[in-house]
C-alpha positions in Angstrom: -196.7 -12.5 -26.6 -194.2 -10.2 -25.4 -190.7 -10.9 -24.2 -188.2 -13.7 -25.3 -189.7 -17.1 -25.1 -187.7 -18.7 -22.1 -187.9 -22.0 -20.4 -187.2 -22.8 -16.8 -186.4 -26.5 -15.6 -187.0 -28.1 -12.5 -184.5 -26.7 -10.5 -185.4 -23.0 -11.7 -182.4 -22.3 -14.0 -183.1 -21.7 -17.9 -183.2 -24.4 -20.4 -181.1 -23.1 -23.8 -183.3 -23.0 -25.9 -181.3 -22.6 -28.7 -181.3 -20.0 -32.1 -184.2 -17.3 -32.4 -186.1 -19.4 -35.2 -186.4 -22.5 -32.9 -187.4 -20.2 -30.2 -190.3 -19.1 -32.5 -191.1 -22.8 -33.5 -191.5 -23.3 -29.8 -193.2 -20.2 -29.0 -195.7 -21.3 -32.4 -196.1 -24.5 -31.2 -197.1 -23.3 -27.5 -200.0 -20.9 -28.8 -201.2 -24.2 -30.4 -200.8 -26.7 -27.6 -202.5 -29.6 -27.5 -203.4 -28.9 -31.0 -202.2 -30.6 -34.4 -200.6 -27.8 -36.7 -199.6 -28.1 -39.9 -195.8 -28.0 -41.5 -196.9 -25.5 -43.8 -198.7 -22.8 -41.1 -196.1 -23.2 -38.8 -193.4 -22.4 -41.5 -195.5 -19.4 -43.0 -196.2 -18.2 -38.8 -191.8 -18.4 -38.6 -190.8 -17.4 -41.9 -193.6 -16.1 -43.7 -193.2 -15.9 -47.7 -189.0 -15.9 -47.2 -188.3 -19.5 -45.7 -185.1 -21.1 -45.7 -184.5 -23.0 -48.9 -184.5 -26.1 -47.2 -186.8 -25.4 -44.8 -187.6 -29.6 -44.2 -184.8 -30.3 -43.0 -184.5 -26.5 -40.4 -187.7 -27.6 -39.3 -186.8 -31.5 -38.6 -183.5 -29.7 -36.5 -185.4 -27.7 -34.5 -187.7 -30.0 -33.9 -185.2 -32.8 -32.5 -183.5 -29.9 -30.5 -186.7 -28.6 -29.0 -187.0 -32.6 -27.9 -183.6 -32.7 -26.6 -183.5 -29.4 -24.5 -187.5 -29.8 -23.1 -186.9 -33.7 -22.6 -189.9 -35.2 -20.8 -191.5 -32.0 -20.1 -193.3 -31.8 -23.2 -194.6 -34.4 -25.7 -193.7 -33.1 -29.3 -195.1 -35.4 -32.0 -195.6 -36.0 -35.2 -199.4 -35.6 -35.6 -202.5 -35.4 -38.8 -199.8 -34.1 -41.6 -197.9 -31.3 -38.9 -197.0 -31.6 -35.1 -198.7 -31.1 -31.5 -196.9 -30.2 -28.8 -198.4 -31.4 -25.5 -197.4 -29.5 -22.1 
């Protein structure tokens, strides 16, 4: 991909989105849509071999965030051991 990641909601304006990191869990999550991916490959595809030392708990954040700012425009679950994201 190429380009920031970026949102737009119904009425055309930009949905924050929120840090770069959580961008990338989005943009990860997109590429897999519709598909289950695991915790651990979408934490090596964000961080690679440096993540976070708590990296659970960034994760679980993002998560909820990505929830809060997409709303009903997405379904983001918990799915097989990772999470699908469902457009």
């Amino acid at each position: 991909m190429l380009g920031p990641v970026r949102v737009l909601g119904a009425d055309g304006q930009e949905v924050p989105l929120g840090p770069p990191q959580q961008r990338a869990v989005l943009a990860v999550l997109l590429l897999q849509e519709g598909c289950s991916i695991s915790y651990d490959a979408l934490v090596d595809a964000v961080w690679g071999s440096q993540p976070p030392r708590h990296v659970g708990n960034v994760v679980q954040k993002y998560v909820s965030g990505l929830r809060r700012f997409l709303g009903d425009a997405v379904d983001l679950t918990c799915a097989g051991g990772g999470l699908r994201l469902t457009a």
